[in-house]
Structures are given as structure tokens and as C-alpha cells.
C-alpha positions in Angstrom: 60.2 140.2 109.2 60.6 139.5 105.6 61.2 142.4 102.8 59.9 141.4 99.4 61.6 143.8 96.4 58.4 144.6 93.8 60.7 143.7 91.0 63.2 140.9 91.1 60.7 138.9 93.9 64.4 138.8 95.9 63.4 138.4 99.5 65.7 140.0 101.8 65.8 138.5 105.3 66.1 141.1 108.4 67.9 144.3 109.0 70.5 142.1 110.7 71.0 139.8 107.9 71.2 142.9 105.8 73.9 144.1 108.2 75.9 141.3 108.0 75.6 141.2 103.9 74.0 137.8 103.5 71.2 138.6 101.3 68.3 135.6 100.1 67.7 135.8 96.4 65.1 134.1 94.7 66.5 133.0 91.4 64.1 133.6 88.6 62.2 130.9 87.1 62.8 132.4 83.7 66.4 132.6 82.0 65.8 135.3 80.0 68.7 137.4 80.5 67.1 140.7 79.7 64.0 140.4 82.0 64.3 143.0 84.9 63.9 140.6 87.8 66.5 138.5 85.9 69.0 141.7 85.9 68.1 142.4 90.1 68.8 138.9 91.0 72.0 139.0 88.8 73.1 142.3 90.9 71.8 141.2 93.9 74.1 138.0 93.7 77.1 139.8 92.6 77.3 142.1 95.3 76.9 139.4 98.1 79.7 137.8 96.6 81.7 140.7 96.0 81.1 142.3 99.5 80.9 139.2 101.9 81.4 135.5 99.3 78.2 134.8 101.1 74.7 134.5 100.1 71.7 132.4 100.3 69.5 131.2 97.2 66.0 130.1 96.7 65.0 128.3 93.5 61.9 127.1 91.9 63.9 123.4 91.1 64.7 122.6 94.5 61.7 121.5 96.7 61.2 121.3 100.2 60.6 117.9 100.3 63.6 116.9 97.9 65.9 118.9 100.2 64.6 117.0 103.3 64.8 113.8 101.8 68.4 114.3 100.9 69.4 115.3 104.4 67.6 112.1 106.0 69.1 109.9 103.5 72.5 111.5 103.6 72.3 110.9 108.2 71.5 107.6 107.3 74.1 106.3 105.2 76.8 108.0 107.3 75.5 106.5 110.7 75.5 103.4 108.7 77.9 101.4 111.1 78.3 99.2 108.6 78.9 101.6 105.7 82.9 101.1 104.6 82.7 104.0 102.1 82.3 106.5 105.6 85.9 108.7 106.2 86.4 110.1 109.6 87.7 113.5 108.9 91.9 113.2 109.9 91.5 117.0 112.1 87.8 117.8 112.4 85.2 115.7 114.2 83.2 115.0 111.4 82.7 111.8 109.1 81.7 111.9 105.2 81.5 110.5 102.1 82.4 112.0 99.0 80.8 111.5 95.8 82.5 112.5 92.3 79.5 111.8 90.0 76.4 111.6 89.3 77.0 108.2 88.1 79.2 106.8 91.3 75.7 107.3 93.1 74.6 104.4 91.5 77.1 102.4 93.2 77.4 104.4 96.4 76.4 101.6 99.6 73.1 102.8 100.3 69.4 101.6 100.1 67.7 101.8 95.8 65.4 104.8 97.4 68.2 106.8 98.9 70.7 106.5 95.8 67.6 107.8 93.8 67.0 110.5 96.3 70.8 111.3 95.7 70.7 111.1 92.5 67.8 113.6 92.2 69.2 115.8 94.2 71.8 116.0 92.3 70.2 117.1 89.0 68.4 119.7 90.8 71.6 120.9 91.9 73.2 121.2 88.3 70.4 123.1 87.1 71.1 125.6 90.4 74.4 125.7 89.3 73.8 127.2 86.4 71.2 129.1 87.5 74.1 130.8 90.4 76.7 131.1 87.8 74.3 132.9 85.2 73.5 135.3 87.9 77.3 135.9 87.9 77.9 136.4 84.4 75.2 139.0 84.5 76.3 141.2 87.7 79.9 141.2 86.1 78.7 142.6 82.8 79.9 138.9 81.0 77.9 137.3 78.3 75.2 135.1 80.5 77.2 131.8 79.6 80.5 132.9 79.8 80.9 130.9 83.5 78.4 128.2 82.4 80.1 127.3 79.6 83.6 126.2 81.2 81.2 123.9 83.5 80.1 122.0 80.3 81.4 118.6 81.7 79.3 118.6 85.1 83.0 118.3 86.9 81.2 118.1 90.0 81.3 116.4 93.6 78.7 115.9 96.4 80.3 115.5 99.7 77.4 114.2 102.7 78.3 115.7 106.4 78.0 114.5 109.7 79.3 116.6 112.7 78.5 114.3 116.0 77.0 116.0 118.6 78.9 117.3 121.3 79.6 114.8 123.8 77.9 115.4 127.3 80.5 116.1 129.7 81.3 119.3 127.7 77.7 120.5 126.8 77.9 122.8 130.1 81.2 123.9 128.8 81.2 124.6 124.9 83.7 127.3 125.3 87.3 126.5 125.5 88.5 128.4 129.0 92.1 129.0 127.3 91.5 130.9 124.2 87.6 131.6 125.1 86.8 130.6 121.6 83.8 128.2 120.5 84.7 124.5 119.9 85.5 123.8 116.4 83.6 121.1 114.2 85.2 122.2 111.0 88.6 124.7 110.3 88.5 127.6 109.1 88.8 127.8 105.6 88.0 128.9 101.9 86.6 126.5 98.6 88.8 125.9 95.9 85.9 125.7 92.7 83.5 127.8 92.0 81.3 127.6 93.3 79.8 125.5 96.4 76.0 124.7 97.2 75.5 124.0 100.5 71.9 122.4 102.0 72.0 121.7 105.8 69.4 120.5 108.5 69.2 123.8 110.2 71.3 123.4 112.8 73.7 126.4 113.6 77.8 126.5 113.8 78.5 128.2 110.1 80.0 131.0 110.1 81.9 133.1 107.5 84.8 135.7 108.3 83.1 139.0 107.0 85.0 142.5 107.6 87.0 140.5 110.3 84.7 139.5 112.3 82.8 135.4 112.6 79.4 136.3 111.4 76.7 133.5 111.8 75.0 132.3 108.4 71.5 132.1 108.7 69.5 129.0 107.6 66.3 129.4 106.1 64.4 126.2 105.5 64.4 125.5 101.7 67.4 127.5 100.6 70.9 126.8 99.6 73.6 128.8 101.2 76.3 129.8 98.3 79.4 131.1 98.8 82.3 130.7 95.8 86.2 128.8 95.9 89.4 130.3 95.0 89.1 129.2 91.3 86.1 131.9 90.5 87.9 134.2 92.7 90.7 134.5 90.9 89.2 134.2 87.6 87.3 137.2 88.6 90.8 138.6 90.1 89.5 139.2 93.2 86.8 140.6 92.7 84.5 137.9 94.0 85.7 136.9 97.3 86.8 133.0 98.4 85.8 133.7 102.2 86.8 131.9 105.5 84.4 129.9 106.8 84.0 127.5 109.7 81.6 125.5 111.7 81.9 125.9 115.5 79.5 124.6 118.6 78.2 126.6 120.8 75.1 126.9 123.7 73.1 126.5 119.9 74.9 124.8 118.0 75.8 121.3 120.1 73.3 118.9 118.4 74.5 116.8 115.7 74.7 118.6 112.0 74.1 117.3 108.6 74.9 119.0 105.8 75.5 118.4 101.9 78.0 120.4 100.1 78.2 120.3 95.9 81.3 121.8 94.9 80.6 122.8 91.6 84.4 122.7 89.9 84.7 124.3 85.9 86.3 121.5 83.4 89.1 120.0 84.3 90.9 120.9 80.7 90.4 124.6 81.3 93.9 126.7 82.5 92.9 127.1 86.6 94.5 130.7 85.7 91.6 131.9 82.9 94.1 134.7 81.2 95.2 135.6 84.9 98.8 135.2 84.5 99.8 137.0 87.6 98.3 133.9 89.7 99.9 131.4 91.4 98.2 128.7 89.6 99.3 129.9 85.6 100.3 126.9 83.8 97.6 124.3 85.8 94.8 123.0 84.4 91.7 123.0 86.7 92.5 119.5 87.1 95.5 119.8 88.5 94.7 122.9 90.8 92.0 120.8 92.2 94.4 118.2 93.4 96.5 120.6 94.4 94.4 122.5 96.7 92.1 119.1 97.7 94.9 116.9 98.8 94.3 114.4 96.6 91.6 112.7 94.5 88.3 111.3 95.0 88.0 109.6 98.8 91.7 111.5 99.3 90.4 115.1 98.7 90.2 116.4 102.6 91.0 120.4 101.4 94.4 120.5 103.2 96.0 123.0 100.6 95.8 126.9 100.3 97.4 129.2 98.3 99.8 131.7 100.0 97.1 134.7 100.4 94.7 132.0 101.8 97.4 130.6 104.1 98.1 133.8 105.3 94.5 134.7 106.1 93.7 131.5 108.2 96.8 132.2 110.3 95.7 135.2 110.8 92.3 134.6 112.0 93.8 131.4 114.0 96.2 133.5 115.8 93.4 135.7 116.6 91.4 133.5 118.2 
């Protein structure tokens, strides 16, 4: 059953999704930062990611059939046999490719329709971007650009996902007997930008660690899931939360997955710190944070890294499982 607020057009999906904090906000068409609907969406956003990191978002640049394309371009390239750029994930069963501009598209090994369905895609997701990150400003009582304006450079990456199914023999048996946990397609754990746009083909496994407990993320066709790295976070000390997240299989979730993620990093010039000086990261630049926390650069960023707090939460949550 959908919910639709009179005034910011925010729809709000369930009394279970409202339970579990993971609102849908439909991001106003206009930009005007003193509209009403404009001010709704911008608290609706900032309390999602203050109280769970999680949202979903729906927005007027982002069509249907643009998201679809992407998805069946993006499971075409990485089944690609032939496809060199493809890296098999080192822990999680999972293969990608990662993308670190809008430019590299143009020479990504792919068909001339599917690096312009890319490369569309991508555009649309800048513009989201900003939309998301005015929102921000706005709930935090910021000047409206005050996040868009250290993304100036579009210091941005696309990685494409593909999560195999899971393999026959153990489709009777998706929960491991030891530690009666569901099988694990991706780790557990948290971004490191600010924010990450995330479009998928529907099928289940994410999950988000909200108030200590795995909590499904829904999937609505034509939305974005949202949810922010440890960057914004600790610009925002704390405030906005960098949540643990994973992607498990279970009795719903054992098909194979496709998903596109656009990590949306701030300039790489720009202190990773932001006038936080208590952080672990004063004296880096967002550049070197990044590397830091990603492993490495372009095809070498695989996310091995976490800060001490985030380290300490994912042990956590592994030795409860």
C-alpha cells in the first residue's frame, strides 16, 4: 500500500518499510530551495540518513527505461567471456568492472550502443547526485551548495556487478548449517565517499545493519537506493551514518544479481577531514583517503580498508554471526 505526503509528493512505502527506516523520497523536479516540497524532501532525506544511512530516491532524470538499459548492458559486458577489463572479486563471488569517468566509457570494451547507454546513465546520475547532496545541505541547515560545491570536479566512479547465481547443489541448502547464517555474495561493509547510487535488477540479498539487526532493502522498480561513505559521515561528524551493508543469498535471493553502484567521491584536492581535526584522516586529501580506504586505484580499488570505528563494527557484526 503506498502513502503519498500532500506536500513534498514523498511516497512512503509500507508500515514495514517505515519500521525499518527506509523511506522513498521523490526528489523535486524544481531546485528551488525555498519551495515547501523542496524543504520535506530535504528533511525527509536527512533523517533516513541520520537514523538508518539508508534510503531510496526517485527522480524525474532517471527513466525507467534508461535504468533498464543500463542493467542489461552492464550483464552483458560482464558475462562477456571474452571481456579482459572483467575482475573476479579476490573474497566475494562476484565479477566487475570499474569505471573512473565518464570519459573511460568511451573506451570501456563494449558494443557503440552500450558505451552510450553507459554514458547516459551516467549523466543522469550526476545530476542525482546533486539533486541527493542538495537535499543534504538543506536537512542540515547548510547553504544548499555547501556539499555540491566540493563535488565540482565530477570525481566520480561507476562500478557494473555481477553476483553468479548460486550453484545448484547448494540451492536446497542456502543456509550455512555451522553458523546458520545466509551465504554471503558480498561482506559486510561501509562506503568511503559520499555518497553511493545504487540501481539493481530487483533481485534481493541487500541488506543494511540498522539498530543491530540485518534489515532487507527494499527494491522498487525505478528508484535508486542511497545510502552515504565514511567521508560525508565524518564531515557531518557523525551525524550522518556510513552503515554496514552486505549482500547475502537466501531461499529469494539465489538467482544471479546485477547491480550498478556510482560512488559519488567530493574533489580530490579537498582535506578528507573538512575542519574535523579530531579524525583519523586530518592531514589527507580526499585523494589520498580514497586510496587509502579503496586499496588502491582505478582496476585496484576492491574497498579492503576501514577506519578503526568501522573495523571494529564489522568484527562485531561478523563475530555475531
Amino acid at each position: 500500500m503506498l502513502w503519498y505526503h500532500p506536500l513534498a509528493s514523498a511516497i512512503v512505502l509500507s508500515l514495514n518499510m517505515v519500521k525499518n527506516r527506509i523511506p522513498l523520497v521523490n526528489l523535486p523536479s524544481d531546485n528551488d530551495s525555498s519551495s515547501e516540497m523542496m524543504r520535506q524532501a530535504a528533511r525527509q532525506v536527512s533523517e533516513a540518513l541520520e537514523t538508518s544511512g539508508f534510503l531510496l530516491v526517485q527522480s524525474h532524470y532517471l527513466s525507467k527505461d534508461l535504468q533498464q538499459d543500463a542493467l542489461v548492458a552492464t550483464k552483458e559486458i560482464l558475462n562477456d567471456k571474452d571481456n579482459s577489463e572483467t575482475i573476479l572479486h579476490p573474497v566475494d563471488p562476484k565479477k566487475y568492472i570499474m569505471i573512473q569517468s565518464a570519459d573511460s566509457i568511451e573506451t570501456l570494451k563494449a558494443k557503440d550502443d552500450q558505451q552510450k547507454i553507459l554514458k547516459e546513465y551516467w549523466d543522469v546520475m550526476e545530476k542525482v547526485k546533486h539533486q541527493v547532496l542538495h537535499c543534504i545541505s538543506l536537512g542540515l541547515g547548510l547553504p544548499p551548495g555547501y556539499f555540491s560545491e566540493c563535488h565540482s570536479k565530477s570525481n566520480s566512479c561507476l562500478r557494473l556487478l555481477h553476483y553468479p547465481p548460486v550453484p545448484e547443489e547448494s540451492s536446497s541448502s542456502l543456509l550455512d548449517e555451522n553458523i546458520s547464517s545466509p551465504k554471503i555474495r558480498c561482506k559486510a561493509h561501509s562506503d568511503y565517499g559520499s555518497v553511493t547510487l545504487l540501481t539493481s535488477d530487483g533481485v534481493g540479498g541487500l541488506q543494511a545493519m540498522i539498530d543491530g539487526v540485518w534489515t532487507d532493502v527494499p527494491y522498487v522498480e525505478g528508484t535508486i537506493v542511497v545510502n552515504i561513505g565514511s567521508l560525508l559521515s565524518d564531515w557531518t561528524k557523525g551525524k550522518l551514518l556510513s552503515t554496514l551493508h552486505r549482500v547475502v543469498s537466501n531461499d529469494k535471493s539465489s538467482e544471479p544479481r546485477t547491480s550498478i553502484a556510482f560512488f559519488a567521491d567530493p574533489d580530490g584536492d579537498i582535506s578528507a577531514s573538512l575542519g574535523n581535526n579530531s579524525s583519523e584522516r586530518a592531514g589527507m586529501t580526499v585523494k589520498e583517503y580514497i586510496q587509502y580506504r579503496a586499496g588502491g586505484d582505478n582496476r585496484g580499488r576492491v574497498g579492503v580498508a576501514f577506519t578503526s570505528d568501522e573495523t571494529n563494527r564489522a568484527e562485531g557484526e561478523s563475530n555475531k554471526e
